[in-house]
N, C-alpha and C positions, 0 to 999 in steps of 0.2 A: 504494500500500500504506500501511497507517496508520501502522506505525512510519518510515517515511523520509518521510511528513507530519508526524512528531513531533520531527525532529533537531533542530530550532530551541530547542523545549520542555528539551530533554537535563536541562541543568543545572536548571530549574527544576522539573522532576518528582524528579529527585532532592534537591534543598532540599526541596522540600513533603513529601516522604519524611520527612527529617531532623527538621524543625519535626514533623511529626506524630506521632514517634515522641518526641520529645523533649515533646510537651505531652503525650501521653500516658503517657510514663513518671511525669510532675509528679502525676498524674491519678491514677495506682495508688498509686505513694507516698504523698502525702495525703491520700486517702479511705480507703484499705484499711489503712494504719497509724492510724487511727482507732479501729475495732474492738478495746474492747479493753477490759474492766473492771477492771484491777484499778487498785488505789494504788498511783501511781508513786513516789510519797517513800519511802508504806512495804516498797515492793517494790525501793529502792533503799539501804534501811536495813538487809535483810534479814528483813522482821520483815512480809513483805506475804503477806495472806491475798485469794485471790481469791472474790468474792461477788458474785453475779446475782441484783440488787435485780427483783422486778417492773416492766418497764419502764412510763415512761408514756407517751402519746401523741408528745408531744412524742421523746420517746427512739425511737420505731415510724418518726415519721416521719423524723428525722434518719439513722437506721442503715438506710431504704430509701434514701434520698435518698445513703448512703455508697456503698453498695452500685451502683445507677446510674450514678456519675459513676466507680468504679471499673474497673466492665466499659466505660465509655464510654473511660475511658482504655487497658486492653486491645486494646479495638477498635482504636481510634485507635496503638499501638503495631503491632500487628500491620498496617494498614494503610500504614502510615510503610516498616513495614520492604517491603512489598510493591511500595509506588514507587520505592523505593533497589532491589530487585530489576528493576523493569522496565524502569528508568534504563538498566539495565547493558546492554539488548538496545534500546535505542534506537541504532542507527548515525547515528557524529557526522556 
């Protein structure tokens, strides 16, 4: 059977869990807290008005490229959390 071919693995399907969930949590945090126009001095001053300059190329590709590496880190969470689930059913 394939889980008591895996009991050896236990501990490392569970770390690989762990690290994946953890680079992808990095993953959402920093690309998805990117999004975000306004002025943070002035939006820290009180005094911040939020304004959606026409983007340019450069701005198109940066905000897909945020965008990507944010669901990649999703993925990569919700994967993490799915090896730490099937850790649980590996018999030591």
């Amino acid at each position: 059977m394939l889980l008591t071919e895996l009991a050896e693995y236990k501990n490392f399907v569970n770390s690989s869990g762990i690290a994946f969930a953890s680079i992808g949590a990095y993953l959402v945090w920093r690309y998805l807290t990117e999004i975000n126009f306004a002025d943070k001095e002035a939006y820290l001053r009180g005094e911040g008005v939020l304004t959606v300059p026409d983007p340019s190329p450069e701005d198109v590709c940066r905000l897909k490229r945020s965008i990507l590496f944010s669901k990649l880190g999703l993925f990569m969470i919700l994967a993490g959390g799915g090896l730490q689930i099937i850790s649980n059913y590996i018999p030591s």
